[in-house]
C-alpha positions in Angstrom: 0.5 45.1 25.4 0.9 43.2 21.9 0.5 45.1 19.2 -3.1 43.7 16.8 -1.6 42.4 13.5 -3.0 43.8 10.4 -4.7 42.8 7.8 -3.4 41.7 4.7 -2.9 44.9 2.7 -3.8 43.5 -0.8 -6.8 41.4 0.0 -7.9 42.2 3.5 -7.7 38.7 5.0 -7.3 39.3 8.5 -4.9 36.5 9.0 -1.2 37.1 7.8 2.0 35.6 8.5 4.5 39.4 8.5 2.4 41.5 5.9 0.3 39.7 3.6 -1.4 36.2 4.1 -0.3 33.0 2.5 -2.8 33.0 -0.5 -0.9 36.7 -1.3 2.3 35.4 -0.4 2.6 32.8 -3.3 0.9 35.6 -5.5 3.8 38.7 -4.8 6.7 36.4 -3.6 6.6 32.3 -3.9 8.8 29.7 -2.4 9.4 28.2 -5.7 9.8 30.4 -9.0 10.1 27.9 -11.9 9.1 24.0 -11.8 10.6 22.2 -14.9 9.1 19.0 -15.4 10.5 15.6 -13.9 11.6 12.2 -15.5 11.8 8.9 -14.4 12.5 5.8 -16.4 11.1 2.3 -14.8 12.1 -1.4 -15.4 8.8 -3.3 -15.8 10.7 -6.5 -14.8 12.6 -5.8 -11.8 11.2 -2.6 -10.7 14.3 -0.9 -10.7 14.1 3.2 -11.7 16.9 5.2 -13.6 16.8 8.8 -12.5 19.8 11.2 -13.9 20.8 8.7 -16.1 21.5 6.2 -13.1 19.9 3.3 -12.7 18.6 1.9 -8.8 17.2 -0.4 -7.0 14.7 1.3 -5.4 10.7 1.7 -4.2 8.4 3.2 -7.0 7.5 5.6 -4.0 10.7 6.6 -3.5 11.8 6.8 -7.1 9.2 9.6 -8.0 9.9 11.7 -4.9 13.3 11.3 -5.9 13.1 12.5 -9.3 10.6 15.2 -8.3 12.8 16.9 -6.0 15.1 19.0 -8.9 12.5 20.5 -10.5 11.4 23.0 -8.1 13.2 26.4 -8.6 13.2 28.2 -5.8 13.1 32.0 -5.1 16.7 33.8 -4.3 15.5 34.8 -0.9 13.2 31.7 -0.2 14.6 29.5 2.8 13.2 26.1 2.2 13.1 23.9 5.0 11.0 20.7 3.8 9.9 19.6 0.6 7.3 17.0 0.9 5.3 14.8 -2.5 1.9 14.4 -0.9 1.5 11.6 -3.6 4.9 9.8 -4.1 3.5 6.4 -5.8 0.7 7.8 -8.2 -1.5 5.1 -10.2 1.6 4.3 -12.8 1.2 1.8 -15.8 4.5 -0.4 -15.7 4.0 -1.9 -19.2 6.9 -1.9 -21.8 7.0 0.5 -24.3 4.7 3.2 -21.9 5.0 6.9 -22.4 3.1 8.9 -19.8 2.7 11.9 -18.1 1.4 12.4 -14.4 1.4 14.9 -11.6 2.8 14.7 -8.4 1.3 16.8 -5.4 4.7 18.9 -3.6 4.4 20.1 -0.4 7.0 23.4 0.2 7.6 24.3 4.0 9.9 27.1 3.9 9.4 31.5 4.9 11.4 34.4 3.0 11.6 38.0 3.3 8.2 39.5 4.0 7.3 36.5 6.5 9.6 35.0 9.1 7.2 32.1 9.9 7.5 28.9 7.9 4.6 28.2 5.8 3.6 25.7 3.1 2.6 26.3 -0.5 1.6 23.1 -2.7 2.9 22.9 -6.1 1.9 20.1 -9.1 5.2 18.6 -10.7 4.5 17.2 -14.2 6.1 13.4 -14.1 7.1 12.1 -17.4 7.9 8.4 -17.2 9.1 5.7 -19.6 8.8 1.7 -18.9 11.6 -0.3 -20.6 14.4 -2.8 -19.4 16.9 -2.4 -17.1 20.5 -3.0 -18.9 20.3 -6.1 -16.9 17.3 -7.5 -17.5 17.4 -6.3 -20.9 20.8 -8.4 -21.6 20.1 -11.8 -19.8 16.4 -11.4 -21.0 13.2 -12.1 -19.7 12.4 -15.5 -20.3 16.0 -17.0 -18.9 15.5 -19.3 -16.6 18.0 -21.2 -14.1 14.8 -23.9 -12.8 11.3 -24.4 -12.1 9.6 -24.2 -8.2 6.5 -26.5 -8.7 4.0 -26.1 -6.5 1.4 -28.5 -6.2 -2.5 -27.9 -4.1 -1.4 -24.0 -4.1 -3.8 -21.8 -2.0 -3.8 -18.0 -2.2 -1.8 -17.6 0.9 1.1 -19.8 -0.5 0.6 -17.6 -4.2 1.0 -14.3 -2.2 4.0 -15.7 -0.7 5.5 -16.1 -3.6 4.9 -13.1 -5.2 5.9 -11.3 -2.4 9.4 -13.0 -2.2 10.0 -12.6 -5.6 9.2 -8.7 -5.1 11.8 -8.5 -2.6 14.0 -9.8 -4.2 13.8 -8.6 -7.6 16.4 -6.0 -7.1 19.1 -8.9 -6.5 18.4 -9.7 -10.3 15.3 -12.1 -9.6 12.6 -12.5 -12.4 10.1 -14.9 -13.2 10.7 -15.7 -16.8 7.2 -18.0 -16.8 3.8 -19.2 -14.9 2.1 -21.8 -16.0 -0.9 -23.4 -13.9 -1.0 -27.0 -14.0 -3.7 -29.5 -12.0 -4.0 -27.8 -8.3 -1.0 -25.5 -9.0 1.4 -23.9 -10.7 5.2 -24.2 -12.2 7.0 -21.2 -11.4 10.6 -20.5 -14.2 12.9 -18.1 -12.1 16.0 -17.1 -13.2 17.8 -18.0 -10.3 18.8 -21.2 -9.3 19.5 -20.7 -5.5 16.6 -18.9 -4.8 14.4 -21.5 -5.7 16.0 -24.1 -3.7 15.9 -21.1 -0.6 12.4 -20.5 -1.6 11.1 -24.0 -1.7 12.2 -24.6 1.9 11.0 -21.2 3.4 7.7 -22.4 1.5 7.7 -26.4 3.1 9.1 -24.8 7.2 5.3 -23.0 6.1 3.0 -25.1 4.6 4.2 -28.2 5.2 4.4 -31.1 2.7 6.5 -33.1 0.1 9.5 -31.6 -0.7 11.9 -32.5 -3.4 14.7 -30.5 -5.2 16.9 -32.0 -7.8 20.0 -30.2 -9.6 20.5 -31.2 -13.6 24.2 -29.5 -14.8 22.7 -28.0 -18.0 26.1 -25.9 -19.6 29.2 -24.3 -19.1 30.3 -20.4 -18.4 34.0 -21.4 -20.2 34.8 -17.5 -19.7 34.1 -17.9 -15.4 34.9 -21.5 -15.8 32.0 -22.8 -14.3 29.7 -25.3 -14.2 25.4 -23.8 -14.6 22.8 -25.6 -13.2 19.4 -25.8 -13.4 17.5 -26.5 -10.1 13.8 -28.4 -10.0 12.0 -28.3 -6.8 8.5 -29.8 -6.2 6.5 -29.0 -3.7 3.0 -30.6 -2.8 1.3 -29.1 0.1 -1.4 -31.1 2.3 -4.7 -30.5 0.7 -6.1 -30.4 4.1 -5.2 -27.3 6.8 -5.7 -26.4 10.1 -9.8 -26.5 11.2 -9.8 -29.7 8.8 -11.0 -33.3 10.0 -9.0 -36.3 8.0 -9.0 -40.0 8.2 -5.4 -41.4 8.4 -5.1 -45.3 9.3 -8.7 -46.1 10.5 -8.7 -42.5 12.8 -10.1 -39.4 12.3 -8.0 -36.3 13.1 -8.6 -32.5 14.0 -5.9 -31.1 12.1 -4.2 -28.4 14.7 -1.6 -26.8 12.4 0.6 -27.5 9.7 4.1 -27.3 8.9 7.0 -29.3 8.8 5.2 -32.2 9.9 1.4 -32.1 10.7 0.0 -31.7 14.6 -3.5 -33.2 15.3 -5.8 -34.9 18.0 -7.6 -38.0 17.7 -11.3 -36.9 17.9 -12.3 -40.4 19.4 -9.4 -40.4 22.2 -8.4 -36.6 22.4 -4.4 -38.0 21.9 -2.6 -35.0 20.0 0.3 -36.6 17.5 2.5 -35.1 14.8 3.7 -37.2 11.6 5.1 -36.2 7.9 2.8 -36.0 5.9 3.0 -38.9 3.1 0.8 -38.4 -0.1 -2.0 -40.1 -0.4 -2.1 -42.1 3.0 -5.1 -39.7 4.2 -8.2 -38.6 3.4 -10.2 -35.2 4.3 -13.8 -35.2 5.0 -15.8 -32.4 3.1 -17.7 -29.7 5.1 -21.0 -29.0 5.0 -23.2 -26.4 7.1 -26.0 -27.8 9.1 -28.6 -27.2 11.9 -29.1 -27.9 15.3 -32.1 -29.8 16.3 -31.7 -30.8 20.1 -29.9 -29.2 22.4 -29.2 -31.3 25.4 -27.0 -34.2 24.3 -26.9 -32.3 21.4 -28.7 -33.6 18.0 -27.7 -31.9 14.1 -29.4 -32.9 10.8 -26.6 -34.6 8.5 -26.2 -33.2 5.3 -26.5 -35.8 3.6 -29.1 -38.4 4.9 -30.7 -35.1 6.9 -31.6 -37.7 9.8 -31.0 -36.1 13.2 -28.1 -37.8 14.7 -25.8 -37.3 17.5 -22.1 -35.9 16.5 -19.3 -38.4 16.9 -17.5 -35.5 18.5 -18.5 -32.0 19.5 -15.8 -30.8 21.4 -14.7 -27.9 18.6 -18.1 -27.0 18.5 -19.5 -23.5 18.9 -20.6 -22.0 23.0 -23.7 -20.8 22.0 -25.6 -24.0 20.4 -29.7 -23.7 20.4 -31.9 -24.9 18.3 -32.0 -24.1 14.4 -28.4 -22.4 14.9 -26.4 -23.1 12.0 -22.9 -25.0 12.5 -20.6 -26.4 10.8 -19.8 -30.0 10.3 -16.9 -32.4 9.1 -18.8 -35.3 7.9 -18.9 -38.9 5.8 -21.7 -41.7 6.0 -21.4 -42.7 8.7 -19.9 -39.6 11.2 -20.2 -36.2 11.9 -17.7 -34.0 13.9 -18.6 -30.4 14.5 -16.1 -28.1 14.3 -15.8 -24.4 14.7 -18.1 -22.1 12.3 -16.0 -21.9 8.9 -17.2 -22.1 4.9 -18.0 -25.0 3.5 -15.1 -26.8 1.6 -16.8 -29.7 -0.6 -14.3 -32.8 -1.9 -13.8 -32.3 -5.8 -14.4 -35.0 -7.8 -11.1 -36.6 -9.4 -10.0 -35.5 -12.6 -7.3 -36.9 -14.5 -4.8 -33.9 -14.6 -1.1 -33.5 -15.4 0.4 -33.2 -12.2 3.9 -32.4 -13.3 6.5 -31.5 -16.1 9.7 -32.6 -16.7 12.3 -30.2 -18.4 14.4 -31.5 -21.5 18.4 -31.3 -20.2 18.6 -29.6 -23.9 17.0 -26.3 -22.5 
């Protein structure tokens, strides 16, 4: 028969590990004996951390659980089996010129002496952390740039993309030296002139569009003896998508997806086709939300002249049509396709906007 384990001697907690229970443990004979404080240096460009006087390319995350791990002591008799941060990537200001101090949670798995069962103790780490410039960045500087991605009828998903590439990539040396929004978009400066021609592409096999990318030779490395360029690519994206109805050469077209080229059906014949798409050869009807009035043929009010009229087309419409149900409708004067249930996208009125920039070979 088993033999009933004690109780802790020093504070009568009837569940121990050996002798004493955890809590008494840490109190008579911790895993970790000292915890001097960390430091971690960041690049607020590139991201890039310098621990031990070594700078790398590496995750925030992993950076802080890297420069966590020396500064816990441990006890001559401990046997440590994991060390864990809890919090790795604590909410960090990557500004230049920051001094700050944090704390980062430790988890210590480990058993000594007086208890043969592992067992975890947790343990705050006092982070100091600087925000400067990688030698790298530091020495080309921030606002070099090798060309300009121009991105014209930008959406968030197209932003995020580009953001997220440049993230990636920063470790390779990529920065974006300048944004500037212009008209429906954006001109992005990045310091590398083959990743924007590579981004550019990956962005038009996306989203589709009008893509062009010129070189200009700008100078001379005489030291490498090589010839620097500086790359220009513009993109303009459709400013319709897939769900959109447009009116290209007297038909009117359920967009189906964009790319490359553009796939659609011809509402009035149900023909699917693909083409490039060409700027300013089509035009997108707005969408409006509307009601259904009849049911059976099927009768909406028209958001505009809010007569009730028959749809041109209802084949993307919603199952479940009854009376008053709200749907939504590509529409103009004189048509009205429903289409599946989406937010209304109005046409904005024209504005006279500068639509592009052209860089000085001087830069």
């Amino acid at each position: 028969m088993a033999s009933k384990s004690l109780p802790c001697p020093r504070c009568g907690n009837p569940e121990t590990i050996g002798t004493f229970c955890t809590d008494c443990l840490r109190a008579l004979h911790p895993l970790v004996k000292e915890i001097k404080p960390a430091k971690v240096t960041f690049c607020s460009h590139c991201g890039a951390a310098k621990i031990a006087g070594v700078w790398k390319a590496i995750p925030t995350s992993d950076a802080v659980a890297k420069a966590c791990q020396p500064s816990l002591v441990f006890a001559a008799d401990a046997e440590i089996t994991q060390i864990e941060t809890a919090d790795p990537d604590p909410e960090l200001v990557i500004k230049p010129g920051v001094h700050k101090t944090t704390s980062v949670l430790a988890v210590v798995t480990g058993h000594q002496e007086d208890a043969s069962e592992d067992y975890e103790e947790e343990y705050d780490i006092p982070l100091h952390y600087d925000v400067t410039y990688c030698p790298r960045c530091a020495k080309e500087g921030t606002r070099y740039y090798e060309g300009i991605l121009q991105v014209r009828n930008e959406t968030p998903a197209i932003s995020a993309d580009i953001h997220d590439y440049l993230r990636k990539h920063a470790p390779k040396g990529l920065r974006l030296a300048k944004h500037i929004p212009i008209g429906t978009g954006a001109d992005y400066y990045l310091s590398d002139h083959r990743a924007i021609g590579h981004l550019a592409k990956r962005l038009h096999g996306q989203f589709g569009g009008e893509l062009k990318i010129n070189a200009q030779h700008f100078s001379e490395d005489a030291q490498a003896g090589k010839i620097l360029y500086r790359v220009n690519a513009f993109l303009e994206v459709p400013e319709y998508g897939k769900g959109d109805v447009i009116l290209r050469q007297g038909k009117y077209l359920y967009i189906l997806g964009v790319n490359k080229k553009v796939k659609a059906e011809e509402l009035e014949t149900g023909t699917e086709m693909t083409f490039p798409y060409v700027r300013g050869e089509t035009e997108r009807l707005p969408v409006r939300n509307t009601q259904v009035t009849v049911v059976d043929p099927v009768e909406v009010l028209h958001p505009e002249t809010y007569d009730s009229i028959v749809p041109t087309n209802s084949k993307y419409a919603p199952t479940d049509l009854e009376v008053d149900r709200k749907v939504s409708g590509a529409y103009e004067r004189r048509h009205l396709f429903l289409i599946p249930d989406t937010t209304e996208r109005l046409i904005p009125k024209p504005v006279k906007k500068r639509m592009g920039q052209k860089v000085s070979k001087k830069d």
